[in-house]
N, C-alpha and C positions, 0 to 999 in steps of 0.2 A: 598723635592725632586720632579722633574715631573713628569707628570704620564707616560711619555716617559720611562724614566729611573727605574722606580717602575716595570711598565710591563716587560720590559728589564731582569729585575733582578740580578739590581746592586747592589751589598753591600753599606748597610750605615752603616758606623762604627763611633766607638764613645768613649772618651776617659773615660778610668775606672773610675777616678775621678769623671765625674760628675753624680753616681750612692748615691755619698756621699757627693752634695754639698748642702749647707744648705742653710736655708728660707730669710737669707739676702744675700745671693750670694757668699759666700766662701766658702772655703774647708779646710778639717784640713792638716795636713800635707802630706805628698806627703807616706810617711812608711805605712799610713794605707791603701793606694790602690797600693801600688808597686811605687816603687821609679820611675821607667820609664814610669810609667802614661800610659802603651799602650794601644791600641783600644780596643774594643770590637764591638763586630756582632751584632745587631740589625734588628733579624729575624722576618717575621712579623707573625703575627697567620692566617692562611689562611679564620680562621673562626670569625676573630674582622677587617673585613676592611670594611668602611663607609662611605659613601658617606654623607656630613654634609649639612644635610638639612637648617639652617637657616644661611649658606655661602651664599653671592649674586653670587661671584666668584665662579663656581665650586673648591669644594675643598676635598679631603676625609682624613680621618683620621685610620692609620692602629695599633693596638696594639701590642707590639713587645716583645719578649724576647729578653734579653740582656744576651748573649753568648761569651765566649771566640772563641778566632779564632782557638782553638783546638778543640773547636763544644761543651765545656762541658756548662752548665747552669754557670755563673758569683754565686759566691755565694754572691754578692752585691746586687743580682738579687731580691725585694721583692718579684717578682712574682714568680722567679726562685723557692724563700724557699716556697712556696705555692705548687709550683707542685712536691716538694721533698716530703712536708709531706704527700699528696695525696698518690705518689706510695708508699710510707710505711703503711698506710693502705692499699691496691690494693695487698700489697705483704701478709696480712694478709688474702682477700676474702671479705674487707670493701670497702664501697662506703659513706664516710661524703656526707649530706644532708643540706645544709646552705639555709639560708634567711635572708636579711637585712635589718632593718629597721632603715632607715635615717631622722632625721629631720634637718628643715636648717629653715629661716631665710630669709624673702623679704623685702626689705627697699627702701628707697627712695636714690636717689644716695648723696654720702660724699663723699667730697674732703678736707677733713677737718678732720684729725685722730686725731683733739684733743676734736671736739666734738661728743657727746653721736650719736647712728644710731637713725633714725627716720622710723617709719610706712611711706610708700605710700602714698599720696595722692589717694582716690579711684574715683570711678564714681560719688560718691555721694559729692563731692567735698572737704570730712574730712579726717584727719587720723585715723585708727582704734584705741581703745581708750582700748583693751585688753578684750572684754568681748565676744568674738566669739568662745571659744573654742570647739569643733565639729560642730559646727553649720553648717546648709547645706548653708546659703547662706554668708557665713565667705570671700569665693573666688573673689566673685561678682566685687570688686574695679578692683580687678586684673583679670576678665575673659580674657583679649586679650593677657596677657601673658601667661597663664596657657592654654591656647587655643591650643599655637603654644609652651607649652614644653608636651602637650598629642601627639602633631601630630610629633616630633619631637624621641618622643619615638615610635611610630609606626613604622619612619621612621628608625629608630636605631634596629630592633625587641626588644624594652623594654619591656616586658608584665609588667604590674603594677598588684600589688593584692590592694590594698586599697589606698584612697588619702585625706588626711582631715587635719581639723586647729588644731594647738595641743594648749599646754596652753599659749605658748606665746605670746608678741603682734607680730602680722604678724610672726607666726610661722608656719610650716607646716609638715609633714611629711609624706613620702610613705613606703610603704612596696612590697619588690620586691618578685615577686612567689620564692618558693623554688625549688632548684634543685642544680648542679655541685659546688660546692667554686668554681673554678677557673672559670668559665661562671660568677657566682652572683660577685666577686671581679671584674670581667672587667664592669660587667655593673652596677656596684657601680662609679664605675671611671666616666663612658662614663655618665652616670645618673649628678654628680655632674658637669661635663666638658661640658655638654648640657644645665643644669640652668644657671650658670653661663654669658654665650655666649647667650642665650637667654634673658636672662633680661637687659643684656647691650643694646641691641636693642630698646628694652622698657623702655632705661632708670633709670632702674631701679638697684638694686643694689643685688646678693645671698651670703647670708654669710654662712658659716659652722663653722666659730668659736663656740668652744666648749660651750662657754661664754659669747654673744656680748651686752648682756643687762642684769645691775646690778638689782637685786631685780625681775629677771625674771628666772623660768627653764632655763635650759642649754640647748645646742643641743645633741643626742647622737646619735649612731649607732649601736642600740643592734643585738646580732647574736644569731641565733636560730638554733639547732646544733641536728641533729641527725645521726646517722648509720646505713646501710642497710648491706644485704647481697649480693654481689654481683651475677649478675644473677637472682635472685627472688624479687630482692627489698625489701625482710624481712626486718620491722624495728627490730634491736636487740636490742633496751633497753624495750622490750614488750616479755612477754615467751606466749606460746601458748594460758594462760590460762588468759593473759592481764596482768598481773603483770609484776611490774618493775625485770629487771635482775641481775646479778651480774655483767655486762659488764656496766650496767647504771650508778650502783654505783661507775665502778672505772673510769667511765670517768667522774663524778662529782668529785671524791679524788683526782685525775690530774689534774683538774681546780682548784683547791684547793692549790693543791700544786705548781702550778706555778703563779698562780693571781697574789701575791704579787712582785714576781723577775720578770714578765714580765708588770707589769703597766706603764713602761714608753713607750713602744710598742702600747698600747691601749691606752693611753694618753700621746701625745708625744711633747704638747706642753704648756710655762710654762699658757696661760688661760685653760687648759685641767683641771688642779688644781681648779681653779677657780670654775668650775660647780659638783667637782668632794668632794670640802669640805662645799659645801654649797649643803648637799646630797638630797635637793629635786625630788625625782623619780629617783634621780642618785648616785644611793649605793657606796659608796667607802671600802665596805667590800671581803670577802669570803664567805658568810654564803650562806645555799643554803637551798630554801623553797619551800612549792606549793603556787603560784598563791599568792606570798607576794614582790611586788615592793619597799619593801625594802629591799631584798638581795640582794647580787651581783650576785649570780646566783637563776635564777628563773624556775620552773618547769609549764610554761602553761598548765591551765586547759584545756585536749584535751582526743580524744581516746585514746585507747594503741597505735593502728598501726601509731598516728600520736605525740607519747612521741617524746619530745624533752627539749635539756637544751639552756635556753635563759642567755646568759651573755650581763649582762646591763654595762658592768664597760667601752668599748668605747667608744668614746664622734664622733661625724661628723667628726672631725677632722683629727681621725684616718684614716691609710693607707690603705685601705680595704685589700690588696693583704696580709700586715703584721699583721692586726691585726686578720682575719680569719685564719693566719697560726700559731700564737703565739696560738691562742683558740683550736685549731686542737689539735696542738705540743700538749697541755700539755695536753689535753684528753685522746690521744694517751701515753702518758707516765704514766695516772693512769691504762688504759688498759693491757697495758705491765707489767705493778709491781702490779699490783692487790693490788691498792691504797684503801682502806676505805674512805669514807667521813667524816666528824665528824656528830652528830645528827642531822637533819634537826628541821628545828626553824622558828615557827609560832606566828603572830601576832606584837605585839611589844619587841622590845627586844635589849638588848646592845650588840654590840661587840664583842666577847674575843680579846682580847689583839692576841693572834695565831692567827686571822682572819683579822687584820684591813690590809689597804694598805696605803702605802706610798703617801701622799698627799702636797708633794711636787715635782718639776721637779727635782731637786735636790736631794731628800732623791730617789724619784724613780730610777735615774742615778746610786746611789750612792750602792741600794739595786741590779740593773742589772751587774753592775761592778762585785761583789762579788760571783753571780748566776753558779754556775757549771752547772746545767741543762741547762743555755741560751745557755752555749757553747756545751752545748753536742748535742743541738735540732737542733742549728743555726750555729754553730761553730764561732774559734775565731777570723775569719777575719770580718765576718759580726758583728758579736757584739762589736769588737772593736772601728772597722771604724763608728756604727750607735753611738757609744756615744762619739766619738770624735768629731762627728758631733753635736752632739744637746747639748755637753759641749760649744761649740761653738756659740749656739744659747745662752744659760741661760746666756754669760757672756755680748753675746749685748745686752741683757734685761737689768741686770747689770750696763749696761753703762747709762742708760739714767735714769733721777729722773722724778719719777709719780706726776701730776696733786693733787692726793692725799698727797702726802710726803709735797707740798709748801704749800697748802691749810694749814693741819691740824701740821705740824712741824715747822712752819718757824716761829711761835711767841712763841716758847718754850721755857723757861731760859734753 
């Protein structure tokens, strides 16, 4: 749109369907957005319009809700279910307290998806060779990009809490300050939507595949989750005397009980599996511990007033907007039913069978299908339409034979 027309304040509308068109470019069938496909509103947030600093072109970028033309939120809307589950906390006297932490992935540019990603070339004129993990001078090959995505987040108001090499080869990860979900969701978005656009510049390539390097960590995007009181900021899983609440416990028993039906939500794509059964630092359980990275929900060693639950089970990949609202939703639903968690569990330890998750894109679809709570949280239009959708993706995965299947199957009797 021009900025003529933006100032103006014209409607840009937009057809419902492509709230539900998937990652190769199709859409399911036309029943699951309404048969006549009509518009939608495309309202912008007065408080996400941006002026995009590493445009040569003046260019800004506004982040919008997608609204029906009868003014209500689209319930196609991920952002839309974001600020539903908000006000049902708000109508409680809750304020969720969110933080994200993203890791991703710098490479050298591919044009070539059948071979493996490569490390950058750096300054020193090698590729990183994987042995930099926190290291302070890890960044160095890459100062001129990481240069211009600090200045770039300034220019964005991104405050960063921390920025370091994680185990990766050229892996990296930030951590965004806590405050609103629906602020940390947008500048989760604007954060990946700014690497991206910057390292093209530089040549360079950001990946957030959950995945993108066998025999390496995966990427993730854990969320760090607490509740306030509205008006005082009390955190409430802390009682006066610093001990955990009963309101802590039942929003760990609601993560608990939705983990498993909502995993395709938090992993939504079929390499999401990929970093999610090969559980290096990336639990594909329920269990819930202190300060043990191998549950799926983890309790950071912190003060009381700064308790929170960290679920590790997102991968980068995920939606920010759905996967902070799916972890919300089901807190909120052990809050509300004054859910139990089961024992907390330290050190090393198996499973129960009642805890594992669905570790395929398929068994995950197949477990969301079946889920009453998905539809009670999200209702049946959006869960219908998001797995017609990503049924749509697993069968053009489907379509095509892996690199591995000719190698290791083609001289088989």
């Amino acid at each position: 749109m021009t900025a003529e027309g933006f100032l103006e304040g014209r409607r840009l509308q937009m057809a419902r369907g492509v709230l539900l068109q998937c990652i190769m470019g199709g859409y399911p069938p036309a029943r699951f957005y309404g048969s006549d496909d009509g518009d939608l509103a495309l309202n912008a947030d007065p408080r996400q319009i941006h002026r995009l600093p590493w445009s040569e072109t003046p260019r800004a970028l506004a982040i919008c809700d997608a609204d029906e033309l009868s003014g209500e939120s689209s319930r196609l809307s991920t952002r839309g279910q974001l600020k539903q589950v908000i006000a049902r906390y708000a109508a409680l006297g809750l304020a969720p307290v969110v933080a994200t932490e993203l890791e991703f992935f710098v490479f050298a540019a591919n044009d070539d998806p059948a071979q493996p990603f490569r490390p950058p070339v750096g300054l020193d004129g090698r590729r990183e060779e994987g042995y930099s993990a926190f290291s302070v001078s890890s960044n160095n090959g890459l100062r001129p990009f990481f240069k211009e995505v600090y200045e770039g987040m300034a220019a964005l108001g991104l405050p960063r809490d921390t920025f370091m090499h994680e185990m990766g080869v050229s892996q990296f990860e930030i951590n965004l300050l806590h405050g609103d979900p629906l602020l940390l969701a947008d500048q989760t978005f604007l954060f990946k939507h700014l690497l991206k656009e910057v390292a093209l510049k530089h040549g360079l390539i950001v990946v957030c595949m959950a995945k993108p390097l066998a025999h390496t960590p995966g990427s993730s995007m854990h969320i760090h989750q607490s509740l306030v009181e509205m008006g005082n900021g009390r955190n409430v899983f802390s009682d006066d005397a610093g001990q955990p609440t009963a309101m802590f416990r039942h929003f760990i028993g609601g993560l608990q009980a939705g983990l498993a039906d909502f995993t395709a939500l938090f992993a939504p794509n079929v390499n999401s599996y990929q970093r999610l059964c090969h559980p290096y630092a990336s639990p594909n359980n329920a269990c819930w511990s202190h300060d043990n990275r191998a549950a799926g929900l983890r309790i950071p060693a912190s003060s009381p007033v700064a308790r929170r639950v960290e679920n590790r089970l997102p991968g980068a990949d995920a939606n920010p907007y759905l996967a902070i609202a799916a972890s919300l939703a089901a807190g909120l639903h052990g809050i509300e039913n004054e859910l139990e968690p089961t024992a907390v569990i330290q050190g090393e330890f198996e499973v129960p069978d009642n805890l594992s998750l669905p570790c395929t894109l398929h068994a995950a679809l197949e477990r969301l299908k079946r889920s009453q709570l998905a539809r009670e949280l999200f209702g049946n239009e959006f869960i219908e339409g998001y797995i017609a959708s990503k049924t749509m993706e697993l069968t053009s995965f489907f379509d095509e034979i892996t690199p591995w299947e000719r190698r290791v199957l083609a001289a088989q009797a």
